[in-house]
MDAnalysis code that builds the backbone (N, CA, C; Angstrom):
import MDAnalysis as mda
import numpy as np

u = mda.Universe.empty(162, n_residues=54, atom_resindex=np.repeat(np.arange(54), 3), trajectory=True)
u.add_TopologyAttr("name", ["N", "CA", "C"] * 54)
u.add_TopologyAttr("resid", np.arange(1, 55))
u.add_TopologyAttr("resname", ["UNK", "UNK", "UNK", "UNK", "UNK", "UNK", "UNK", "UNK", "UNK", "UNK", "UNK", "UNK", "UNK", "UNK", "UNK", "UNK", "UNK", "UNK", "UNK", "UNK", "UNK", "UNK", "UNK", "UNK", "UNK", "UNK", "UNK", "UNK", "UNK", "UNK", "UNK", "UNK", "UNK", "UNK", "UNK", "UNK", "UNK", "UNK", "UNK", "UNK", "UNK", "UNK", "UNK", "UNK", "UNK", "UNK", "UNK", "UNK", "UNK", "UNK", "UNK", "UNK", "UNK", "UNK"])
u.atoms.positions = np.array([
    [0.530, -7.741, 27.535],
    [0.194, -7.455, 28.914],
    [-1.296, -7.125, 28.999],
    [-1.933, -7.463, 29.980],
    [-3.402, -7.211, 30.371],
    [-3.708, -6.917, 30.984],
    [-4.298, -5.566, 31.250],
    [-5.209, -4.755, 32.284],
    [-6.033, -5.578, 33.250],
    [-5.919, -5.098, 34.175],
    [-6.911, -5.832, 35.340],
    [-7.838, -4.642, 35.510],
    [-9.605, -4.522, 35.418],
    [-10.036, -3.929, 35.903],
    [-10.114, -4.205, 37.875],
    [-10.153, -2.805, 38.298],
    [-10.545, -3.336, 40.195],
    [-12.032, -2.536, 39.799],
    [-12.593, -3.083, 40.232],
    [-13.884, -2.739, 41.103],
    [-14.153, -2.254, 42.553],
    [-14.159, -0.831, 42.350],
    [-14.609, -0.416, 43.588],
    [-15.672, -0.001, 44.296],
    [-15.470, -0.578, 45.406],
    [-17.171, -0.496, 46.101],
    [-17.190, 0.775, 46.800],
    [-17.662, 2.203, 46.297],
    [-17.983, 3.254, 46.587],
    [-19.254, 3.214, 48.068],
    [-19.995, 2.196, 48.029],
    [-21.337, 2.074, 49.208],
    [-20.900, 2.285, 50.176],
    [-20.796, 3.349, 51.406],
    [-20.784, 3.009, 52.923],
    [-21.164, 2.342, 53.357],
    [-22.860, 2.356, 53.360],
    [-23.674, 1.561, 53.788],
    [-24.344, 0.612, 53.030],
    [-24.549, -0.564, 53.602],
    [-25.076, -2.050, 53.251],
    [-26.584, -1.798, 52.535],
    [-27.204, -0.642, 53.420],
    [-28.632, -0.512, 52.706],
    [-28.583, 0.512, 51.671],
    [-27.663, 1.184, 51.147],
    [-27.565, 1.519, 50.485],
    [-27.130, 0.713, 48.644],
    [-26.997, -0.533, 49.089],
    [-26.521, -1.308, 48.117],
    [-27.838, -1.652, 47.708],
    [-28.492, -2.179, 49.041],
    [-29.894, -3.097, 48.775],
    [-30.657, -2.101, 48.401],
    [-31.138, -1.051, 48.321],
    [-31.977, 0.454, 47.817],
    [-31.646, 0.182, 46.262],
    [-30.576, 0.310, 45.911],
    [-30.109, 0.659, 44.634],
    [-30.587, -0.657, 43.723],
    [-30.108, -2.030, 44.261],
    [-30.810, -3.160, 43.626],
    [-32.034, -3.287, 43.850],
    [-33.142, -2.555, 44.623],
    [-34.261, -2.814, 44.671],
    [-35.199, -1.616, 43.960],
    [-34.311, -0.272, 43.420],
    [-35.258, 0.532, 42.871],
    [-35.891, 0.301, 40.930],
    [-36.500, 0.633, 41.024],
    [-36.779, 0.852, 39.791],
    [-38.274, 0.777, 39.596],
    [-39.040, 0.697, 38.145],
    [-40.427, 0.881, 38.487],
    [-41.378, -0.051, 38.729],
    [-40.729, -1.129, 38.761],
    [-41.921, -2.672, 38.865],
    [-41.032, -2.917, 40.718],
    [-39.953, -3.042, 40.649],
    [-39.014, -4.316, 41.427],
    [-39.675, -3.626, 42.957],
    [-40.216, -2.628, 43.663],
    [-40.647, -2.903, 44.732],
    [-42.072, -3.632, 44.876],
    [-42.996, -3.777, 43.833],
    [-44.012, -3.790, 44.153],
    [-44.321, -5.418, 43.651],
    [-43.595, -5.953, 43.025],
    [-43.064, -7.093, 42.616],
    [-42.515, -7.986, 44.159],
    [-41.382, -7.568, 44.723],
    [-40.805, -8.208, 45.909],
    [-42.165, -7.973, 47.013],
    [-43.114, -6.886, 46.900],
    [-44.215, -6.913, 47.867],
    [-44.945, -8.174, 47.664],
    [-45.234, -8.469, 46.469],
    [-46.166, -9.532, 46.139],
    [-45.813, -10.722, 46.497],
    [-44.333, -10.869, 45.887],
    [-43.437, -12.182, 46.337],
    [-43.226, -12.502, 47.857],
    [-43.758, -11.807, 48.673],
    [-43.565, -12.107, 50.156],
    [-44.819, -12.412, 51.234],
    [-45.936, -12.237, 50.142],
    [-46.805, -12.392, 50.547],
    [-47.409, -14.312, 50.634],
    [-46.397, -14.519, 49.047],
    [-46.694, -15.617, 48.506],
    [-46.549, -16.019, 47.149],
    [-46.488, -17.048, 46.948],
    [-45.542, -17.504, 45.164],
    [-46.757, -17.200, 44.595],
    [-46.785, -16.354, 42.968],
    [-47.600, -16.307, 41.795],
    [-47.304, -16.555, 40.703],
    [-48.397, -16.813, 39.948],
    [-47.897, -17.516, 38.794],
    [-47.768, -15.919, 37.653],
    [-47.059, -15.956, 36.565],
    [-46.649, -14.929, 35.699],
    [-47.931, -14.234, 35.609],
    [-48.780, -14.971, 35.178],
    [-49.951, -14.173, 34.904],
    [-50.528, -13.803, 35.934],
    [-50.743, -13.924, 37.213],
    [-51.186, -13.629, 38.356],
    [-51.158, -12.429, 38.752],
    [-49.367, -12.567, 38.216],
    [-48.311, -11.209, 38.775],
    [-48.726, -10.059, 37.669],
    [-49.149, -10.349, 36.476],
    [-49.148, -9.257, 35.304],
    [-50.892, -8.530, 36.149],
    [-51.787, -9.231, 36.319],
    [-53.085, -8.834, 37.014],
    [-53.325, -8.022, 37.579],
    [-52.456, -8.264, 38.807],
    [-51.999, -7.827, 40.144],
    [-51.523, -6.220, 39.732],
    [-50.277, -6.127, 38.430],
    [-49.227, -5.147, 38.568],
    [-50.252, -3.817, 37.545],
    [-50.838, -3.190, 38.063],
    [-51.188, -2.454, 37.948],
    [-50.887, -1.909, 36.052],
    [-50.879, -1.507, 35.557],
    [-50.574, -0.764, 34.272],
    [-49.356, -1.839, 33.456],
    [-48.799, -3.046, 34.010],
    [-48.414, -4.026, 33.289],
    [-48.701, -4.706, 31.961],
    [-47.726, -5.155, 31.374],
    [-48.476, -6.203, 30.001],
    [-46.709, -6.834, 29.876],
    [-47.491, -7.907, 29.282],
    [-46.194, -8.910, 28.351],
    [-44.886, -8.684, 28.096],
    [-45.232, -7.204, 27.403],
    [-43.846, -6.973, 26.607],
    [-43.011, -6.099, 28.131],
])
């Protein structure tokens, strides 16, 4: 016999989903750039303040 995990969606709110996939320490300032206009990798490493490669 096999367990089914359920997945439950604890979020009330919708922007609360999109907050959570959008925090962290690059990903807002990253989606700022991307809306301005497409860059190339290295463009984006330039741009990102205290960034590198690894």
């Amino acid at each position: 016999m096999t367990t089914q995990k359920m997945e439950v969606n604890t979020e009330t709110c919708p922007a609360q989903l999109l907050l959570k996939l959008l925090s962290g320490k690059w990903k807002p300032e990253i989606f700022r750039l991307a809306v301005i206009g497409p860059l190339r990798f290295s463009n984006l490493l330039r741009r990102l303040e205290g960034s590198n490669k690894q």
